[in-house]
Structures are given as structure tokens and as C-alpha cells.
Residue, then its C-alpha position, 0 to 999 in steps of 0.5 A: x512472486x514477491x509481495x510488492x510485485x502482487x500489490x502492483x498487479x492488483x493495484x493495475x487491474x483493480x484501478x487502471x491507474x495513471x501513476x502508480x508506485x509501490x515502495x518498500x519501506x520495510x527497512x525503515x521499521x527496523x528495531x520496531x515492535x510488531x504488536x503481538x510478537x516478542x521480538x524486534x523487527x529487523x527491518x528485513x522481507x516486505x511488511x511496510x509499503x508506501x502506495x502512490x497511485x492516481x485512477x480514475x477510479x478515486x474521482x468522487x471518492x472520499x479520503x475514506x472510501x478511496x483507502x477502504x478501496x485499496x484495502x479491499x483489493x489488498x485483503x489477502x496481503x495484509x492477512x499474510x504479513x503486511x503489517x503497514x501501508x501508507x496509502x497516497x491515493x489521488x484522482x487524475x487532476x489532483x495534486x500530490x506530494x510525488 
């Protein structure tokens, strides 16, 4: 299963979200240093994501609490090579830039 595949389903079963985008932006880091490692990223397989996701779940949360959630759910994929999320996390009412 690839990894982006694994962040939606976890995503859908931990928050039940109205909306929901996953995006790979692995490509766009092409030609970055990852910290700790020699070589330059070529941009290639799945380390940079972008998650859009609107739940329920996030109403009364912090900005804080609600990426700290999503981070929890996601515990094992950032240990397995995720190197990046950029975390756009709304409650049902509220607006968002997608």
C-alpha cells in the first residue's frame, strides 16, 4: 500500500472528515537537503505531503491540538520516512483556502 493511500485511511477512520485531500508534494523538494543525510533529494516516492481535512472532530480544538491530533494518528508514517506535512486542518463551517 503506498503511503499516501495509508495517511487517507487513517485520516478517514480516526476523524470521519467532510473533506479530505491528501497531496503529494514530494516533487517540489527536489534538489533539498534532508537533515542528517549527504545526498540531495531528488524529488522522487512519497516524504512531503500536504493534508486538507475538515472533521468535526477539530470543532473547539486549537490550531495546536488539532495538528498534534493528526500527528498522533500519523505517528508511524512520519517514523518511516515522512519527512514533511503541511497540515490544513478545519472544523465543518470554517473557512479554508481550498
Amino acid at each position: 500500500m503506498s503511503i499516501q493511500k495509508a495517511i487517507e485511511e487513517k485520516l478517514t477512520a480516526q476523524f470521519a472528515p467532510e473533506r479530505l485531500e491528501v497531496v503529494n508534494e514530494s516533487h517540489l523538494h527536489a534538489g533539498h537537503h534532508h537533515h542528517g543525510r549527504q545526498e540531495t533529494f531528488d524529488g522522487t516516492g512519497e516524504t512531503h505531503f500536504r493534508v486538507r481535512i475538515v472533521s468535526r472532530v477539530f470543532e473547539g480544538m486549537s490550531r495546536l491540538e488539532r495538528h498534534r491530533a493528526i500527528n498522533n494518528a500519523l505517528a508511524e508514517e512520519l517514523q518511516r520516512g515522512v519527512h514533511a506535512l503541511a497540515l490544513e486542518p478545519a472544523a465543518p463551517g470554517e473557512p479554508t483556502r481550498w
